[in-house]
C-alpha angles and dihedrals in degrees: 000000000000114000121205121206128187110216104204113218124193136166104288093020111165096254097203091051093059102043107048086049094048085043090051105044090047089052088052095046115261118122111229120199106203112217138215116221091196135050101278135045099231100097130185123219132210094273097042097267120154123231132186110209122200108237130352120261083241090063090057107031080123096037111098107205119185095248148020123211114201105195113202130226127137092257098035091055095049088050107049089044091054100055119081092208097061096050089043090056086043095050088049106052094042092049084058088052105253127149111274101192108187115178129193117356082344097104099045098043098040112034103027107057083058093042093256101143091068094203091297129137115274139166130206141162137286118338091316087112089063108113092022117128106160091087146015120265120220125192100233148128087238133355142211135190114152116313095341108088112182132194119205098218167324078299097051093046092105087046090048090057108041086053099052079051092055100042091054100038107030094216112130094168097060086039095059089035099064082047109059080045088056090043088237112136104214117237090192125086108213088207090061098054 
């Protein structure tokens, strides 16, 4: 069973973010398109690094993955949740009831701003949860409450993806597995999500 994930990128994305969970869930199997917010695919992170996405979010505003990844990043943030768009190809995929799968400030910038988060149980970073009121923090390294799985951080980027990977493939096994090769003990308990 191929899954398919859309990694948003926008100016001032968290590149390591990003990346461990793009290297992750290719190791596990998924197939990730990486995806420009803006008109071109030459995107630039948070600490000036160039990236080159795949295809442009205007090329798949009809496209449903099976998943959308919402890296953080103070820019990043700012930028995705200022783009209608964005929240438009978001609202979409989780009204028809696909992961969403913010980390960092990601959730509370994001989503809940739109009213995203739907009352459900979420985790990001720092104090950038503080005024929200759209959803339920949860001190945590990843949460998940239906189809929003949230991770809390940077930290918490090798736990995120192992558990997307989880949640779309069901294969624990492979999941740990990949974790103890790559010498990461795993906080989530894949029973509890």
């Amino acid at each position: 069973m191929d899954k398919n994930v859309a990694l948003l990128l926008a100016p001032g994305f968290e590149e390591a973010e990003a990346i461990i969970t793009l290297d992750i869930l290719s190791r596990l199997g998924v197939r990730v398109t990486t995806v420009a917010c803006q008109p071109y695919r030459e995107v630039t992170s948070y600490h000036q690094v160039k990236a080159v996405a795949d295809e442009l979010l205007e090329e798949n505003r009809e496209r449903l993955f099976d998943a959308v990844i919402v890296p953080g990043g103070p820019d990043g943030s700012k930028n995705l949740s200022a783009n209608a768009a964005v929240i438009d190809f978001i609202r979409r995929h989780d009204e028809a009831g696909r992961l969403i799968c913010p980390i960092c400030s990601a959730a509370a910038r994001v989503l809940a701003p739109h009213a995203l988060l739907k009352g459900r149980r979420y985790v990001s970073s720092g104090t950038s949860s503080e005024g929200v009121t759209d959803g339920v923090y949860v001190n945590a390294s990843v949460v998940k409450d239906g189809n929003l799985l949230s991770g809390q951080d940077l930290g918490a980027a090798f736990d995120f993806a192992f558990a997307i990977a989880f949640t779309l493939t069901g294969e624990g096994d492979k999941a740990t597995e990949q974790a103890e090769h790559i010498s990461h003990k795993l906080k989530v308990d894949f029973a509890k999500l």
